[in-house]
ZAPAKOL-795281 format. One record per residue (C-alpha): residue number from 1; residue in one letter; chain; x, y, z. Coordinates in steps of 0.25 Angstrom, whole numbers. Example, Ala and Ser with C-alpha at 12.3 -4.5 7.8 and 13.67 -1.06 7.14 Angstrom:
- resi|resn|chain|east|north|up
- 1|A|A|49|-18|31
- 2|S|A|55|-4|29
END
This chain:
- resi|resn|chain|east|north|up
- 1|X|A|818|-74|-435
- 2|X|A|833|-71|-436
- 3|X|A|845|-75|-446
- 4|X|A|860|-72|-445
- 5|X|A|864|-57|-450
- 6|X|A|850|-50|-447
- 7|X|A|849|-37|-441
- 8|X|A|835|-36|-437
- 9|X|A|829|-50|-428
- 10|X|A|814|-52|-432
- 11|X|A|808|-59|-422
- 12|X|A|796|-68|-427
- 13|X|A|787|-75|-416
- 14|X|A|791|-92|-420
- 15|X|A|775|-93|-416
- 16|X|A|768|-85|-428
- 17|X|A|780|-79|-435
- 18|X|A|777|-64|-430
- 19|X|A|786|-53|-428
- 20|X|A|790|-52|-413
- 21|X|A|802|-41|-415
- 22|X|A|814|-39|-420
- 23|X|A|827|-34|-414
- 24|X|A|840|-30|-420
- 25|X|A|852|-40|-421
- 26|X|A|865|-32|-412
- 27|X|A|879|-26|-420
- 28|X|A|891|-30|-415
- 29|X|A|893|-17|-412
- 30|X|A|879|-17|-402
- 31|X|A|883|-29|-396
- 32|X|A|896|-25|-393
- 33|X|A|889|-12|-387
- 34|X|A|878|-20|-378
- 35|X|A|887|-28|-373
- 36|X|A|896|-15|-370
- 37|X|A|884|-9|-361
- 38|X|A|882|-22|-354
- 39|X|A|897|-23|-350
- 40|X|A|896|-8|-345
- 41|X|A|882|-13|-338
- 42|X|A|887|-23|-331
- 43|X|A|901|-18|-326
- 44|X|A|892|-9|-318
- 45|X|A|882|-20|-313
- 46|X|A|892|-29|-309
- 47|X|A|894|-22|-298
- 48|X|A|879|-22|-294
- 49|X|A|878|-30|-281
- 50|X|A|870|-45|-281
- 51|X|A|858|-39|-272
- 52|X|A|854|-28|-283
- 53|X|A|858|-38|-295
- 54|X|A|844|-44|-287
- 55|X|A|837|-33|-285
- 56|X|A|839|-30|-302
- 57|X|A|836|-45|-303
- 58|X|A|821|-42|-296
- 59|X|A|819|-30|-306
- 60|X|A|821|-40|-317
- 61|X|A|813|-49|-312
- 62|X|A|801|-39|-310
- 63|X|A|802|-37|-325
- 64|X|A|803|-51|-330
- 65|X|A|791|-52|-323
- 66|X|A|786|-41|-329
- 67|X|A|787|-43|-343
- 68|X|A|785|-59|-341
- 69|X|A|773|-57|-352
- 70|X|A|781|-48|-362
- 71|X|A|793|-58|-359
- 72|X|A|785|-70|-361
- 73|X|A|776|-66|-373
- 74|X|A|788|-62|-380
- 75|X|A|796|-75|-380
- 76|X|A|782|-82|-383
- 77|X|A|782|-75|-396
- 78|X|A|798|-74|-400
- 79|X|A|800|-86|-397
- 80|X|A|790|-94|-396
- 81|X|A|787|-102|-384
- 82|X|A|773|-101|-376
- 83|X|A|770|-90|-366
- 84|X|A|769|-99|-355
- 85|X|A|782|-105|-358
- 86|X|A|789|-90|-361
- 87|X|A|784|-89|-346
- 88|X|A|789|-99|-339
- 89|X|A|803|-101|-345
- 90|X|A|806|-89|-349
- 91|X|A|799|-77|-338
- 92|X|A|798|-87|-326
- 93|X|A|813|-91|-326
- 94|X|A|818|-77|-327
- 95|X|A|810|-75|-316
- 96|X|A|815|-86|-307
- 97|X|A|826|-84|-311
- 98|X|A|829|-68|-308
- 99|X|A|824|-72|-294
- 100|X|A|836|-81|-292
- 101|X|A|845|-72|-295
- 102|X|A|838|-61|-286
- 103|X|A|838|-71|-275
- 104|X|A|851|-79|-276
- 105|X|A|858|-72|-285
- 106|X|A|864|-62|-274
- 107|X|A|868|-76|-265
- 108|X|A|876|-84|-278
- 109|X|A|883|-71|-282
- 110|X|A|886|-65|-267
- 111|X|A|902|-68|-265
- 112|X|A|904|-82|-259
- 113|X|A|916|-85|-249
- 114|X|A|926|-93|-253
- 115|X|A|934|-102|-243
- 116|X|A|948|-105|-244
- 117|X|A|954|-118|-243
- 118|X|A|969|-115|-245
- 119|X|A|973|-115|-232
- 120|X|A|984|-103|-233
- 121|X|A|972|-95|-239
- 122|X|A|964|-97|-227
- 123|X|A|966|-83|-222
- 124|X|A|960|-77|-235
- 125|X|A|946|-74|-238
- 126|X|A|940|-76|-252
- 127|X|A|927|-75|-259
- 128|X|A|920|-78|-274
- 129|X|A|914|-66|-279
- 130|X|A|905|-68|-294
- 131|X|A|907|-58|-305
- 132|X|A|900|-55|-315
- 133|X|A|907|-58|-330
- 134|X|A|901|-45|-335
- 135|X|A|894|-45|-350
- 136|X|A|887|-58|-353
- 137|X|A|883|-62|-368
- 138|X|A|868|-69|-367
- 139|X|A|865|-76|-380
- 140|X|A|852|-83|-377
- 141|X|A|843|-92|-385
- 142|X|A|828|-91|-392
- 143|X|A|822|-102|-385
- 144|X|A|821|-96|-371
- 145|X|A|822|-81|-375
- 146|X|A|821|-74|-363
- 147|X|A|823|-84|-352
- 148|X|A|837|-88|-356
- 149|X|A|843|-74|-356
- 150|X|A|836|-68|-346
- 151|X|A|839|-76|-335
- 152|X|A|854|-78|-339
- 153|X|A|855|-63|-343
- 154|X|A|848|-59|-326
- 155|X|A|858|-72|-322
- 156|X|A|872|-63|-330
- 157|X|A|866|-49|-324
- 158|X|A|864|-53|-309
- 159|X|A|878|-60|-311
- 160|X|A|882|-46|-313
- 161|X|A|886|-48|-329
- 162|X|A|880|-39|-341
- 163|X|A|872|-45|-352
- 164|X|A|871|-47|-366
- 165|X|A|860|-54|-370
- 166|X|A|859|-60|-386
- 167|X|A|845|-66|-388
- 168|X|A|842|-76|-399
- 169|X|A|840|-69|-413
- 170|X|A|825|-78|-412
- 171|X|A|821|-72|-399
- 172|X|A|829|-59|-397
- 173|X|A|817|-52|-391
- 174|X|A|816|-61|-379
- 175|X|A|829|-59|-376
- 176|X|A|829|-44|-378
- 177|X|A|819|-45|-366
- 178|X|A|832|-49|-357
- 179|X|A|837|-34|-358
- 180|X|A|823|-27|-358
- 181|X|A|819|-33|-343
- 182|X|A|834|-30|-338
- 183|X|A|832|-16|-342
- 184|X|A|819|-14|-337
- 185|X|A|824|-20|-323
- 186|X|A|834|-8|-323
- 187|X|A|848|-17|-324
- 188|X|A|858|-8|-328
- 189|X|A|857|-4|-345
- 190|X|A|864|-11|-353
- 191|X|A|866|-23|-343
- 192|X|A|859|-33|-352
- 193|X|A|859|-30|-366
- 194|X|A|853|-39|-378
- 195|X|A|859|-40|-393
- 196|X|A|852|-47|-403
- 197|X|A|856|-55|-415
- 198|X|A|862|-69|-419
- 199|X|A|875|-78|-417
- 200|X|A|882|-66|-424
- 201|X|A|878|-56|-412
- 202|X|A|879|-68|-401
- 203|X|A|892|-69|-405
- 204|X|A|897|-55|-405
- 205|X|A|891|-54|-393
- 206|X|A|899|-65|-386
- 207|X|A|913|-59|-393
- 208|X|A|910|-46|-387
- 209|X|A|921|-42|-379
- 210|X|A|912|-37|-367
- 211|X|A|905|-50|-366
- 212|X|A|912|-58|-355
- 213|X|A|903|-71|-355
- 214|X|A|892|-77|-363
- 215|X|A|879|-85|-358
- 216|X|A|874|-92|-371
- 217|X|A|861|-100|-372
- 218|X|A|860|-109|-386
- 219|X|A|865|-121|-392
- 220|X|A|877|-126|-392
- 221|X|A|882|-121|-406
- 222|X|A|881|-107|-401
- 223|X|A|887|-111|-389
- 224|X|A|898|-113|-394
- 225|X|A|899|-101|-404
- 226|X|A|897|-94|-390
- 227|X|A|909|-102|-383
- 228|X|A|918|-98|-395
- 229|X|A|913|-83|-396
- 230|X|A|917|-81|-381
- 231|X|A|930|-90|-381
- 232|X|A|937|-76|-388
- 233|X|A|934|-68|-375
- 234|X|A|934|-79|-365
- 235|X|A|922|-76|-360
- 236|X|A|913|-86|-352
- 237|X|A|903|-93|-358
- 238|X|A|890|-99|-352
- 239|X|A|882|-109|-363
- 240|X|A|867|-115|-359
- 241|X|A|866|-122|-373
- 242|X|A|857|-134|-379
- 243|X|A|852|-147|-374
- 244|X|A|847|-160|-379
- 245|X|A|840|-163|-366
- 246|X|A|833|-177|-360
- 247|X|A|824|-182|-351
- 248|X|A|827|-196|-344
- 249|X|A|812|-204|-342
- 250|X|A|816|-215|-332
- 251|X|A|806|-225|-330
- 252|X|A|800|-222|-317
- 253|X|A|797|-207|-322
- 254|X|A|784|-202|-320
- 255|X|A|781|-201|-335
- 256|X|A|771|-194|-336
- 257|X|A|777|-182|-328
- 258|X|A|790|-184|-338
- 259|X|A|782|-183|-350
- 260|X|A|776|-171|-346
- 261|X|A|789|-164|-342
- 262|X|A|798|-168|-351
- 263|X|A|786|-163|-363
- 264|X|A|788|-150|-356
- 265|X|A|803|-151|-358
- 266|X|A|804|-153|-371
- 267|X|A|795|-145|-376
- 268|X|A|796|-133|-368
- 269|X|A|799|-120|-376
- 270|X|A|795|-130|-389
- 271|X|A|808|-138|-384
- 272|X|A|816|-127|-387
- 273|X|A|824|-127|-374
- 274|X|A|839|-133|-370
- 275|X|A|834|-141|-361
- 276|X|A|821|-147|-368
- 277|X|A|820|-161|-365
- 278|X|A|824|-167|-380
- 279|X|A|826|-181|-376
- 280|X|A|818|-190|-368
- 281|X|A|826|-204|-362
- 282|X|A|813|-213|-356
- 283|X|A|815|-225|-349
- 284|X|A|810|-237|-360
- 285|X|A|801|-242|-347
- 286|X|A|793|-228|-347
- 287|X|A|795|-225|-362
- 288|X|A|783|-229|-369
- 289|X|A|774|-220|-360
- 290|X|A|782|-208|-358
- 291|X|A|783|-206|-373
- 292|X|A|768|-208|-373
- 293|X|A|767|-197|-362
- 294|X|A|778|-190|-370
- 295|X|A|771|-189|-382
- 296|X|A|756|-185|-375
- 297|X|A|763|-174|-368
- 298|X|A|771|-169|-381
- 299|X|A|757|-171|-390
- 300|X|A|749|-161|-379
- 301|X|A|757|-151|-381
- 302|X|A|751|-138|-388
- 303|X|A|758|-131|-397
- 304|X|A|755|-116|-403
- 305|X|A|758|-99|-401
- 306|X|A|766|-98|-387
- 307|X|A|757|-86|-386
- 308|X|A|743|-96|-385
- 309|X|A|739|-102|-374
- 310|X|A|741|-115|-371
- 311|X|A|752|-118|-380
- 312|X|A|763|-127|-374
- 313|X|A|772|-125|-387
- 314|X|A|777|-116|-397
- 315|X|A|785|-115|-408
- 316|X|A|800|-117|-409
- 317|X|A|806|-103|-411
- 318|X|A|814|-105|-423
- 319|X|A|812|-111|-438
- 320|X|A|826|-119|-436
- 321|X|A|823|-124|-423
- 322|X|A|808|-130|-428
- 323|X|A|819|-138|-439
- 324|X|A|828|-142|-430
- 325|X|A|816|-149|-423
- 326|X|A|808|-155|-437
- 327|X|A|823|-161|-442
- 328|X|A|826|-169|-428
- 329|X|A|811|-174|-426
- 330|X|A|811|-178|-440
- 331|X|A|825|-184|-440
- 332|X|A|821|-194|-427
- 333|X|A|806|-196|-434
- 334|X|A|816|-201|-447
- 335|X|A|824|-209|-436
- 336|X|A|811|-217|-432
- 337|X|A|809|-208|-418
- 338|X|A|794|-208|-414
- 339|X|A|785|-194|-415
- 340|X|A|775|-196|-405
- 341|X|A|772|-181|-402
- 342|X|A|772|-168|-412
- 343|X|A|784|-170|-423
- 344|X|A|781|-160|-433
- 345|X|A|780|-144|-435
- 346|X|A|768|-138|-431
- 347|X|A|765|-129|-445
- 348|X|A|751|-126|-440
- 349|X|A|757|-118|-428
- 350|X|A|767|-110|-436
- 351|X|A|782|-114|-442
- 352|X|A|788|-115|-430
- 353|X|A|782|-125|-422
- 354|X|A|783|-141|-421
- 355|X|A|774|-151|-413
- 356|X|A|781|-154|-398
- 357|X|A|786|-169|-403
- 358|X|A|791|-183|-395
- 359|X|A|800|-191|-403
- 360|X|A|802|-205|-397
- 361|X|A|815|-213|-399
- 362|X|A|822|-205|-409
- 363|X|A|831|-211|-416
- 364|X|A|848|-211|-409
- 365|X|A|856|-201|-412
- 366|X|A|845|-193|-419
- 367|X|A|846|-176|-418
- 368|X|A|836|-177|-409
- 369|X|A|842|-185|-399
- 370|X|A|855|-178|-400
- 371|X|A|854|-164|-405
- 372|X|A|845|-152|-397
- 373|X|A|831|-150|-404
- 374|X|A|824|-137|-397
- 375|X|A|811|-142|-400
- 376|X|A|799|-147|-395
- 377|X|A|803|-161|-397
- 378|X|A|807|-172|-386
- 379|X|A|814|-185|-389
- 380|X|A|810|-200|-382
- 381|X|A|821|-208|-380
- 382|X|A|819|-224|-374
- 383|X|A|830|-227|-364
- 384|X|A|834|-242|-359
- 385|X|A|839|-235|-346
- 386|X|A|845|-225|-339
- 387|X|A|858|-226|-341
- 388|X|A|855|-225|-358
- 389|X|A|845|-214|-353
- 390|X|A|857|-205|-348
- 391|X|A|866|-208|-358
- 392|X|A|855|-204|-368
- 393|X|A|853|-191|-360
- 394|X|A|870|-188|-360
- 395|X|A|872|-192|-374
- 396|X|A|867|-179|-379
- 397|X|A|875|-167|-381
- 398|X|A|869|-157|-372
- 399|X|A|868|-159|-358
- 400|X|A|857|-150|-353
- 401|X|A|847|-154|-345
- 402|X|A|841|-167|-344
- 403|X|A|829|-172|-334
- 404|X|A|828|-187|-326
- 405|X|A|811|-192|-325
- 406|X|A|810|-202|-315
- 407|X|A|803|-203|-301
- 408|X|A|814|-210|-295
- 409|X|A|826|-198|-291
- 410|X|A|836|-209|-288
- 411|X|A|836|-212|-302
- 412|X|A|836|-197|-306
- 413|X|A|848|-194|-297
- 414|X|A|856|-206|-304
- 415|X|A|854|-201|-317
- 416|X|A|856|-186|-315
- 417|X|A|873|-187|-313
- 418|X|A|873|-196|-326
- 419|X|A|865|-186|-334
- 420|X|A|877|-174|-341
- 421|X|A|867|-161|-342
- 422|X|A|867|-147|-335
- 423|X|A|852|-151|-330
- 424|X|A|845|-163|-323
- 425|X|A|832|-162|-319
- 426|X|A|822|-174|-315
- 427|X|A|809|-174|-317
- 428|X|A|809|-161|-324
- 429|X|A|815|-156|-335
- 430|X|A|819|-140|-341
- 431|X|A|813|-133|-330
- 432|X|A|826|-130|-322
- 433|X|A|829|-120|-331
- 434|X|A|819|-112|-325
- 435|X|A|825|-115|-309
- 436|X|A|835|-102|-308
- 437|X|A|843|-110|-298
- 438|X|A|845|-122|-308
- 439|X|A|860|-124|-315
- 440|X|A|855|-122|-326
- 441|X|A|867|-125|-340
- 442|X|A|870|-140|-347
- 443|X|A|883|-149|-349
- 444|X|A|892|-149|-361
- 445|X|A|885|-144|-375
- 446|X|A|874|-140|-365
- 447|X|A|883|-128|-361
- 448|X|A|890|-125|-348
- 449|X|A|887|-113|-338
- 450|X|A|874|-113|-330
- 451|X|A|863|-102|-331
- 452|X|A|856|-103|-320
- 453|X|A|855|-103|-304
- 454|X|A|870|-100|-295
- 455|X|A|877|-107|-307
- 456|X|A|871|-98|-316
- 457|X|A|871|-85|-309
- 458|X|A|887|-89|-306
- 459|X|A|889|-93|-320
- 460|X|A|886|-76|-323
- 461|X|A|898|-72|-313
- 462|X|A|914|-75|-312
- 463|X|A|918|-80|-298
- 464|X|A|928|-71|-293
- 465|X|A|936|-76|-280
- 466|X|A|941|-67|-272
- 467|X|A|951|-70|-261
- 468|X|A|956|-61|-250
- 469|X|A|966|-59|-239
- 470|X|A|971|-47|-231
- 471|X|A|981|-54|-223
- 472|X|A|994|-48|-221
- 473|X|A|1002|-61|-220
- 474|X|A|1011|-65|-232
- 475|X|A|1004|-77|-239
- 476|X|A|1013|-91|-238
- 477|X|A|1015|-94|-251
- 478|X|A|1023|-79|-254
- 479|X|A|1035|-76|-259
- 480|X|A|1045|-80|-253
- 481|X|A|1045|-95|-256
- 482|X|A|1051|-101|-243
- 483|X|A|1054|-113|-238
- 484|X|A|1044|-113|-227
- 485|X|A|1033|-112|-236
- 486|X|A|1038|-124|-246
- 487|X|A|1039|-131|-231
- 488|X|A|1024|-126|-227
- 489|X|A|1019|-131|-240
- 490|X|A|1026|-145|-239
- 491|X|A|1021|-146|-225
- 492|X|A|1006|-142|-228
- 493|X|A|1007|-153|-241
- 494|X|A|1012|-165|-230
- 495|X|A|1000|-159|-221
- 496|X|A|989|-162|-232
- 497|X|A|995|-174|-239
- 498|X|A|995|-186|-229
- 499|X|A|982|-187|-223
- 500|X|A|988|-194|-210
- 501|X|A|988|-188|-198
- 502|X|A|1001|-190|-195
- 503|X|A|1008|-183|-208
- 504|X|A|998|-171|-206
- 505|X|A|1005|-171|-191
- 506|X|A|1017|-170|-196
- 507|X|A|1016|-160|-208
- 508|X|A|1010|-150|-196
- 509|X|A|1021|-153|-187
- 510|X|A|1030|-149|-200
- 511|X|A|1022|-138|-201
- 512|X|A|1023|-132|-188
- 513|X|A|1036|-125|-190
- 514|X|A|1029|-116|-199
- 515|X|A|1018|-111|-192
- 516|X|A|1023|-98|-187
- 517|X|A|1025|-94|-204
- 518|X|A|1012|-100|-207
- 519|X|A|1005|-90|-196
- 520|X|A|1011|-79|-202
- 521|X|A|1010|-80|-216
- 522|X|A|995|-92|-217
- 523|X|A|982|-90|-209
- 524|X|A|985|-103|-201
- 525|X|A|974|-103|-193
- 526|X|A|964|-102|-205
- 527|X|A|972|-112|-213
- 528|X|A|968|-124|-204
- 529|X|A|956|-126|-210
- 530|X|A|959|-125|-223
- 531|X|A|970|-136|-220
- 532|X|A|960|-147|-215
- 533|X|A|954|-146|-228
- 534|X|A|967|-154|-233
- 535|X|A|963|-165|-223
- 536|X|A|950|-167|-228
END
């Protein structure tokens, strides 16, 4: 457990109560000092070309798979979700994802040509070139441990950047794993470092003057508190924050395939994920049985220690997350909303776990409708038609992801512009966090930035254009200021403003007396191309 102002983090398993570890909350003055060596660390590394970047990357990625046992037992017990899970979404994307970046990563970050299109630049050569910002501050969540900084932490390195990773005070072990596997795949000391502790540190942290951008992971008060932190130093700022996300049933879904998905969606991690389906908007012609399938799905579902087998869910991690949960099931059931599946704690179990729960038609403008829950809870909306069914789904704050059930893709591929969220899946829901290629950030109090894929791995680098020329002709546009060129300009204007053939004729007849200049002082010749550009 943690509270504000400790030096010493117990960490207590939220299955059974039982001592996991403990770790030391970080001074100002070690803080400051990590992120010293990473700064030192990465000015170094930086200059490391793409191809051993990749090579490092496969060392990593022979010790993810390494400790995947040690990685996922740990997380099982700190915090709390079942070993299988711990393996799928949090080992198996590391791994994924690492092998992207070994195998693409070298390709998005090579230098990229750039054309010109100015015409009296034509003769020069220019390129983009992506470098790295240098120390990164990682403050990354409980409910995905590892996974979360992990794969941001291997996306900021191959980028080139250091790190500086701040794990949650309620699951700072997992997150000290981050620094153990990059060590152990012999990237440079110091290159990721770990500090422990609460907003306090996390704050510190971002204000430290070797920190040059931040990736936060949260909710969107400490997103903000993140935003104001870095806005002393300007630094940049990449926020993958909450989500209050739906799942639009048409009515010619296969509904029993949509109960089943969306039952894992929402109750994946014991619902504690941003992108957790929260809200269900069905159809009124297929409502009535997929809130009976809903309901069976939800109802099958066993709950216990994530270290038994055979259990789907486990606890939620902490004591104020399980309150969050009662207070909005208990406000809708108040409102007249429908318990057709779990709604209660589960005391036998332990103190920290609660029944995986349907509520059908809660009431308008209830907190669980509108604000985020991070629980194992899904809400059942009726919709009188689409158009109400996207208005429902834009009408909450967040705009993360959101999924369209339907066989018929001409109706999906209507809906998808309409809908305002970072993610649109159909027929699926929550998994493309685990596709390393995905896009993967939301709209408006959802965040802004990407974490994953090209957009990711460019997101770590600042685009650096480089333009260059070795001719020995003076430019056009130099001092002196003559009447020629006033003349050369007027002429090119006329040339590019009346589309007829016959003014075009004649501002190239006017702009015949000038050709000899032009030849010495423009690369005519490579110009003409770039002038029929104006034409199109």
């Amino acid at each position: 457990m943690y509270s504000a102002g400790m030096t010493t983090i117990c960490v207590r398993s939220p299955a059974d109560g039982s001592l996991v570890g403990e770790v030391s909350t970080s001074s100002s003055e070690e803080i400051h000092a990590r992120v010293a060596r990473a700064s030192a660390a990465a000015e170094k590394w930086r200059r490391t070309p793409l191809r051993e970047r990749a090579r490092a990357m496969r060392r990593l990625r022979t010790e993810v798979l390494k400790a995947r046992s040690r990685i996922a037992e740990l997380i099982a017990r700190e915090q709390g979700k079942p070993l299988l899970e711990a393996y799928l979404a949090e080992v198996f994307p590391c791994i994924d994802h690492l092998t992207f970046l070994i195998l693409d990563g070298p390709r998005i970050l090579a230098p990229r040509r750039a054309r010109h299109a100015q015409p009296f630049l034509a003769a020069r050569k220019a390129h983009y070139v992506f470098q790295p910002y240098g120390v990164w501050a990682l403050i990354s969540p409980w409910n995905y441990p590892f996974v979360i900084p992990f794969l941001q932490a291997a996306t900021l390195v191959f980028a080139g950047n250091g790190v500086v990773v701040k794990p949650s005070p309620f699951t700072p072990l997992s997150g000290a794993l981050v620094k153990d596997l990059f060590q152990a795949a012999g990237f440079p000391e110091g290159l990721v470092e770990v500090v422990h502790g609460g907003a306090v540190e996390g704050e510190a942290l971002v204000r430290s003057n070797g920190i040059r951008a931040v990736l936060f992971t949260g909710g969107p008060e400490g997103g903000r508190k993140v935003l104001a932190a870095a806005a002393d130093g300007l630094k940049k700022v990449v926020l993958e924050l909450g989500g209050k996300d739906a799942a639009l049933v048409l009515d010619d879904a296969p509904l029993e395939r949509a109960a089943k998905g969306i039952a894992w969606a929402a109750m994946f991690n014991a619902g504690q994920t941003c992108a957790s389906v929260e809200r269900v908007l069905v159809e009124k012609p297929a409502s009535a049985r997929f809130k009976e399938l809903l309901a069976a799905e939800v109802s099958a579902l066993r709950v216990g220690h994530p270290l038994q087998a055979g259990v789907d869910i486990g606890p939620l991690t902490a004591a104020f997350q399980l309150e969050r949960v009662k207070a909005q099931v208990d406000a809708a059931r108040k409102g007249g909303a429908r318990i057709s599946a779990g709604g209660e704690t589960r005391h036998d179990l332990g103190p920290l776990y609660y029944a995986p729960t349907v509520v059908e038609e809660p009431p308008g403008g209830s907190t669980l409708l509108r604000e985020e829950t991070f629980g194992p809870v899904v809400a059942v909306q009726t919709v009188d038609s689409l158009d109400s069914a996207v208005r429902a789904a834009n009408d909450a704050e967040y705009g993360l992801t959101t999924s369209i059930w339907t066989r018929d893709k001409r109706r999906a591929r209507a809906l998808i512009p309409e809908i305002q969220c970072g993610v649109v899946t159909v027929n699926s829901h929550l998994a493309s966090y685990g596709e390393p290629r995905s896009a993967w950030g939301g709209f408006g109090p959802s965040g802004f930035g990407r974490t994953h894929g090209e957009f990711g791995l460019l997101e770590a680098a600042q685009v650096q254009y480089v333009d260059e020329g070795y001719s020995e002709k003076h430019d056009l546009w130099w001092y002196p200021a003559t009447e020629r060129v006033r003349d050369i300009v007027e002429r090119t204007f006329e040339l590019i403003a009346d589309p007829s053939a016959v003014s075009r004729a004649r501002a190239l007849l006017k702009l015949l007396p000038h050709s000899a200049y032009l030849a010495r002082r423009a690369p005519t010749v490579r110009m003409l191309p770039a002038f029929l550009r104006y034409f199109r």
